[in-house]
C-alpha positions as CSV (number, residue, x, y, z in Angstrom):
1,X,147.1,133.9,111.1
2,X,146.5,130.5,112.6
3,X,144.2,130.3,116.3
4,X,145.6,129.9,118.9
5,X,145.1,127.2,121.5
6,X,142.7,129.4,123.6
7,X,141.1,130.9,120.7
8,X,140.3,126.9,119.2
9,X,139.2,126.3,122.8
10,X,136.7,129.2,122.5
11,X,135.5,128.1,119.0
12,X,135.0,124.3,119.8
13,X,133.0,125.5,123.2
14,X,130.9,127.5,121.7
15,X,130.1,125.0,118.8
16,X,128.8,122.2,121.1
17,X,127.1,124.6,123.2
18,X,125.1,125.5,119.7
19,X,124.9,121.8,118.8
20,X,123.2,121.5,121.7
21,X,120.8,123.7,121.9
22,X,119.5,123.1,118.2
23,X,119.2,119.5,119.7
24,X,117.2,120.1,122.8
25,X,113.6,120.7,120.6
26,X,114.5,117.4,118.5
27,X,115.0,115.6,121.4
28,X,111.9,116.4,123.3
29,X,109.9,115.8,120.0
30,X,111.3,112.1,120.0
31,X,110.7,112.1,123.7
32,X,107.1,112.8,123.0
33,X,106.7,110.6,120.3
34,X,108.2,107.8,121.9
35,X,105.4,108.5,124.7
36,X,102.7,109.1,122.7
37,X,103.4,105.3,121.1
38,X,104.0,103.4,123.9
39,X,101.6,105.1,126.7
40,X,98.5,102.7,125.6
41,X,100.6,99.8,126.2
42,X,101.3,100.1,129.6
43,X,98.3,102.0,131.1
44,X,96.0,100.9,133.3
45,X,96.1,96.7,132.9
46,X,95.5,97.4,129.0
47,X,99.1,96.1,128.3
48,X,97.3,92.1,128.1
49,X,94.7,92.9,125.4
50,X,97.2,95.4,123.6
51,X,99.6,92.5,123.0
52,X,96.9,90.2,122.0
53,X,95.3,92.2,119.3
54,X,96.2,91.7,115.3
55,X,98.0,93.9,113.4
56,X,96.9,95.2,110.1
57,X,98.6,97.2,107.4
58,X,96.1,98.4,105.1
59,X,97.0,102.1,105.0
60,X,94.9,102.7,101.8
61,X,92.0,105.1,101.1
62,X,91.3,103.5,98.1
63,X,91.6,100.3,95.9
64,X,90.7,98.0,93.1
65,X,89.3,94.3,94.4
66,X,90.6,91.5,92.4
67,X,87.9,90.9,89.9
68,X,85.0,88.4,90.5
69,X,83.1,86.2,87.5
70,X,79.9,88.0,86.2
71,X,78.9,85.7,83.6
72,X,81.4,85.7,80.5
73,X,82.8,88.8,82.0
74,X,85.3,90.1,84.8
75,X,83.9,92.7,87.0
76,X,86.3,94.2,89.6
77,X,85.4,97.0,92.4
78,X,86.9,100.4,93.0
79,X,85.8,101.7,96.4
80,X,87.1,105.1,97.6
81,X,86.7,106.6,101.2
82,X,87.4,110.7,102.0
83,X,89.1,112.3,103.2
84,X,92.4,110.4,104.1
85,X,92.3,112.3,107.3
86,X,90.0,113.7,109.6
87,X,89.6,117.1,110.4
88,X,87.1,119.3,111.3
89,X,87.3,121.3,108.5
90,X,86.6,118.8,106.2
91,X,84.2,116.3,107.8
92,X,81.5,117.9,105.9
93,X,83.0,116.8,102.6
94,X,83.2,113.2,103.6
95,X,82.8,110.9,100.9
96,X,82.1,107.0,99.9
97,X,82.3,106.0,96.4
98,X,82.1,102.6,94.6
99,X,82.5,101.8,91.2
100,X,81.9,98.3,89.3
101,X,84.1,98.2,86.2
102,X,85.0,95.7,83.3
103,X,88.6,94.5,84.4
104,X,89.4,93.8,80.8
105,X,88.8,97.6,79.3
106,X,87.4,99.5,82.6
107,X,84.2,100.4,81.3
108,X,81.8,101.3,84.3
109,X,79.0,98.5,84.2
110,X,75.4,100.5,84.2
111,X,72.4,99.5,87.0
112,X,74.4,98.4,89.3
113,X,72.8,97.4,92.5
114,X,75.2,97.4,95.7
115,X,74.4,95.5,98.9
116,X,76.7,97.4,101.0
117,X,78.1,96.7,104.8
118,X,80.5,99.0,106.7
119,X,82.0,98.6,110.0
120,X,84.5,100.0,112.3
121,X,87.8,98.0,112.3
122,X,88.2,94.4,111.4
123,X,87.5,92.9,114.8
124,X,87.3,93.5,118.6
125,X,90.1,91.9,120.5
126,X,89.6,91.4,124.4
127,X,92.2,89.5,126.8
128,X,90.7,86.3,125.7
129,X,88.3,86.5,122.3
130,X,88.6,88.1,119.5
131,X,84.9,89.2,117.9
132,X,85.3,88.8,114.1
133,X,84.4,92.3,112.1
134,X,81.0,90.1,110.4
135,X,79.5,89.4,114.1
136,X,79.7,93.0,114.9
137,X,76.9,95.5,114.5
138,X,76.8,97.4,111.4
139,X,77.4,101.5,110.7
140,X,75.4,100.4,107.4
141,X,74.0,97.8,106.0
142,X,71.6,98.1,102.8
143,X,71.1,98.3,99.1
144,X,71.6,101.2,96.5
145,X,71.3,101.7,92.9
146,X,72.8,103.6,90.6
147,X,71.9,104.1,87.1
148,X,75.4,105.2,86.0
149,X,77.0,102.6,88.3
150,X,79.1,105.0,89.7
151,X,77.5,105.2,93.6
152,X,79.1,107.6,95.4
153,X,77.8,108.1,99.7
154,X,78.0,111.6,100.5
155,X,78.4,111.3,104.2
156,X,77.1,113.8,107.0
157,X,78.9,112.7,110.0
158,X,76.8,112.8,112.9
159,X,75.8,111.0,116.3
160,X,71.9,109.1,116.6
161,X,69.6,107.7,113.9
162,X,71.0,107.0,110.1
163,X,69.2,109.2,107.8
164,X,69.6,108.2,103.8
165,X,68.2,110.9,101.7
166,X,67.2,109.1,98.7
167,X,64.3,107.4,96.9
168,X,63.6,103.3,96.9
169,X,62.9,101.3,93.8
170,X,60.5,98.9,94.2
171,X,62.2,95.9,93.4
172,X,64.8,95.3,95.8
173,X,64.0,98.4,98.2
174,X,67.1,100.3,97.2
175,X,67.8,103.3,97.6
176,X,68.4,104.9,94.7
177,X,71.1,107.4,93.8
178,X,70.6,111.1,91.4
179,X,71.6,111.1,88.5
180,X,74.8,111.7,88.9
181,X,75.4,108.7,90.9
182,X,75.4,110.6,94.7
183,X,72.9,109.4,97.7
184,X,73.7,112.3,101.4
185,X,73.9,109.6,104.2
186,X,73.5,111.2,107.8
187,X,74.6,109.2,110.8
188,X,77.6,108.0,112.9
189,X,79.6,107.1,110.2
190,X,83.2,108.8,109.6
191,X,83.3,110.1,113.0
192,X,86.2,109.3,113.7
193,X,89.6,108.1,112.4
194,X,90.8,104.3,111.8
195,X,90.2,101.1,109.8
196,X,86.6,100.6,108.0
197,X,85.8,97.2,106.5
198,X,83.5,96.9,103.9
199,X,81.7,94.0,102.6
200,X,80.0,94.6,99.0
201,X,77.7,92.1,97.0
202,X,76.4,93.3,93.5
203,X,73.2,92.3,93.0
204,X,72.0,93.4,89.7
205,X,73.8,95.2,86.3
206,X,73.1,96.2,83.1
207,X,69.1,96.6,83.5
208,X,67.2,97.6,86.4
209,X,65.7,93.9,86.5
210,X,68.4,91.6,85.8
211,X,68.9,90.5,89.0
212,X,71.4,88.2,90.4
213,X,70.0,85.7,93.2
214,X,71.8,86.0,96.3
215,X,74.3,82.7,96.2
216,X,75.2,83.7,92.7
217,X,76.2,87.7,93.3
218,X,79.7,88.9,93.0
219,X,81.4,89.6,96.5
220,X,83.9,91.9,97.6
221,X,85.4,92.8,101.0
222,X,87.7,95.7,101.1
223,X,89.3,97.5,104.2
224,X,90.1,101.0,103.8
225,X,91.9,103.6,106.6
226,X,91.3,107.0,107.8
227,X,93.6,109.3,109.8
228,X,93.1,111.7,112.7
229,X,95.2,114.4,113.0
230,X,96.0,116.0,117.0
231,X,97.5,118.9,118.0
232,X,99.5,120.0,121.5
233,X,101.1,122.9,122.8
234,X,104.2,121.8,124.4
235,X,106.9,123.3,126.2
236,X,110.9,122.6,126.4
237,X,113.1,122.9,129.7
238,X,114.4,126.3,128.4
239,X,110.7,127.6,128.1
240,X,110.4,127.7,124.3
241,X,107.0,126.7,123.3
242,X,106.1,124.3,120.5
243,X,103.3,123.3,118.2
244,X,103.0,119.6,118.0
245,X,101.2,117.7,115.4
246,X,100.5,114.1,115.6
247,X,98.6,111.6,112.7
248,X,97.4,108.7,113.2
């Protein structure tokens, strides 16, 4: 039997009533989104130095640097941060890792020593200046060797002095990783989410004493992002509660 007019009446009615109230939680997640993006802007005079900064797109937590000449041979650079984002859970597993390879057949060169220098970001931008990342103050700047050439920074996130748990060589004054390839770093590095620039020079390969002098070593720059993760309780106009996860 077909509906009547009242009972298609009804049925539509009650439809949009449900349309609507599956909406309401999407809505006040894009409401809270759309806040959450666009609060820094506006807040408290910041909305001048907000427009005036660069924007970046890296969104990697690893790569491979074009290669760079090492006598007859091409040496590129895998670097490698950890975790992609930040928790609490798993800032204690908080990695670094580099790795000089043969571009031609990826064989990992041996005695490798890395200069290495890590910042925060890629520059400071105020209203007027913008600070370059290379004439800001280092998280880390020093050298380390590793027999295998596979160096990875096993890092213990923490606030006040860096500690580096490792023995120097007496050459260069690097710090030298285990055997297999690992040096524990303590200090304020990986506290916190964002972008973390890293300037390499390879001084020395294939024997602990066949060193490069410093106008002659292989450079590389890489920039490599981490994320933070947030979490809020919030609430909707008909008193349902939600749990609200942001990254960024």
């Amino acid at each position: 039997m077909l509906p009547t007019e009242k009972s298609r009446s009804f049925f539509y009615s009650r439809r949009r009533i449900n349309i609507k109230e599956f909406l309401a939680p999407l809505s006040l997640l894009f409401t809270l989104l759309l806040l959450f993006i666009i609060s820094p802007v506006f807040s408290s005079n910041s909305y001048q130095s907000y427009f005036n900064q660069k924007a970046y797109g890296d969104g990697l937590t690893q790569e491979n640097l074009p290669p760079a000449s090492v006598g007859d041979r091409q040496a590129s650079l895998f670097v490698k941060i950890n975790p992609a984002i930040l928790t609490t859970e798993n800032k204690g597993n908080a990695f670094i890792q580099f790795r000089l390879f043969d571009a031609k057949d990826n064989r990992t060169f041996e005695h490798v020593t890395y200069e290495i220098t890590l910042r925060k970001g890629t520059g400071v931008t105020t209203r007027t200046t913008t600070t370059p990342a290379s004439d800001q103050k280092p998280l880390l700047r020093d050298f380390f060797h590793a027999h295998n050439g596979l160096l990875t920074l096993k890092i213990r996130p923490s606030n006040g002095t860096l500690i580096i748990n490792a023995d120097q060589e007496p050459f260069q004054n690097a710090w030298v990783a285990d055997p297999g390839g690992s040096i524990s770093v303590k200090g304020p590095i990986l506290l916190e989410g964002g972008l973390y620039n890293f300037e390499v020079s390879i001084f020395g390969i294939d024997n602990d004493r066949n060193l490069f002098i410093p106008e002659n070593a292989p450079k590389f720059n890489s920039s490599l992002s981490v994320g933070d993760i947030y979490h809020y309780n919030v609430t909707d106009k008909n008193n349902k509660k939600y749990n609200l996860s942001l990254i960024s």
